[in-house]
N, C-alpha and C positions, 0 to 999 in steps of 0.2 A: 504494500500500500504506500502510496505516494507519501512524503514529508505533510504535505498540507490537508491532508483527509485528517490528520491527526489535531493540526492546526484548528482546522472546522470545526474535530469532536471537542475539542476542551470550550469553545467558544460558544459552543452549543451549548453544554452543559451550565455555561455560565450566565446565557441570558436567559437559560428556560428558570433556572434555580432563581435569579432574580426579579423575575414577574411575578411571582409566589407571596411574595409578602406584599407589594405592590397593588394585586389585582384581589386580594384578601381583606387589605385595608380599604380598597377602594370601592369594592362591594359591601363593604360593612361601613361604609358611610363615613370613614372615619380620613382625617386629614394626614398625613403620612410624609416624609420628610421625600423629596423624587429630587431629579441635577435642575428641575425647574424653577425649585423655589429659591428664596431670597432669605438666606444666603444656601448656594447649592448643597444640595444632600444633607443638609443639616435644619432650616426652615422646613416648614409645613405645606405641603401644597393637598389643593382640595382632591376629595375622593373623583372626581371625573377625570381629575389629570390623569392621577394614579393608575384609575384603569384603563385610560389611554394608552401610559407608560408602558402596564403590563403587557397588554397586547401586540404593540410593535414588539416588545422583548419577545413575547410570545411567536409571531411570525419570523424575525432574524432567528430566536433559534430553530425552528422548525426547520426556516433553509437551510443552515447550517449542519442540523441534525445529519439530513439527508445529504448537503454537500459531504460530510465527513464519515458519509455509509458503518453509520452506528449500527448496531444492532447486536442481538446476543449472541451471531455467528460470531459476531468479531472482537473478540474480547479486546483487544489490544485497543481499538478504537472504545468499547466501552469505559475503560478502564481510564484511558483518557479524558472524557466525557465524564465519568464520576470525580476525575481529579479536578474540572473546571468547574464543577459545581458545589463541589467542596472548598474550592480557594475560594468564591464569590459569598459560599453562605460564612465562612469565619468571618471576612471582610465585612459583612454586612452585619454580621451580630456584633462587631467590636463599634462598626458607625453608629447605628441604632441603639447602643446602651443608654444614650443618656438623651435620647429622645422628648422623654418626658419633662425635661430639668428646663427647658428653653421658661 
């Protein structure tokens, strides 16, 4: 498999992992800190952003998914794929700790 199918899977696994909490908060109505608000990823932006946000994240990684032919044939690309979705959600639990304190 090419260098960049691998590229794809980590990239994948990073924007689907980060619609997750985005498209969560934003269906439950709640204001959620996105790169939109003021001041970025640390303000509040409203739940319609949010699920805005989600769903682009949600379509890039889809294409991604499939640009970097994931699947449970190919572990090696999975594995990839769980590693970018693991680096995104620690990043995200250490930004969002103190979400609440603004």
């Amino acid at each position: 498999m090419p260098w960049y199918d691998y590229i794809a899977a980590f990239f994948a696994g990073l924007f689907l992992a980060n619609a997750v909490p985005h498209f969560v908060q934003g269906v439950s109505g709640n204001p959620f800190p996105s790169p939109f608000a003021k001041p970025p990823g640390k303000g509040l932006s409203s739940p319609i952003v949010n699920v805005l946000w989600a769903l682009l994240n949600l379509l890039i990684g889809y294409i991604l998914l499939r640009a970097g032919k994931v699947s449970g044939n190919n572990l090696p690309a999975l594995a990839v794929f769980f590693a970018g979705a693991a680096a995104i959600s620690i990043m995200l639990s250490i930004n969002f700790r103190d979400k609440h304190s603004q």
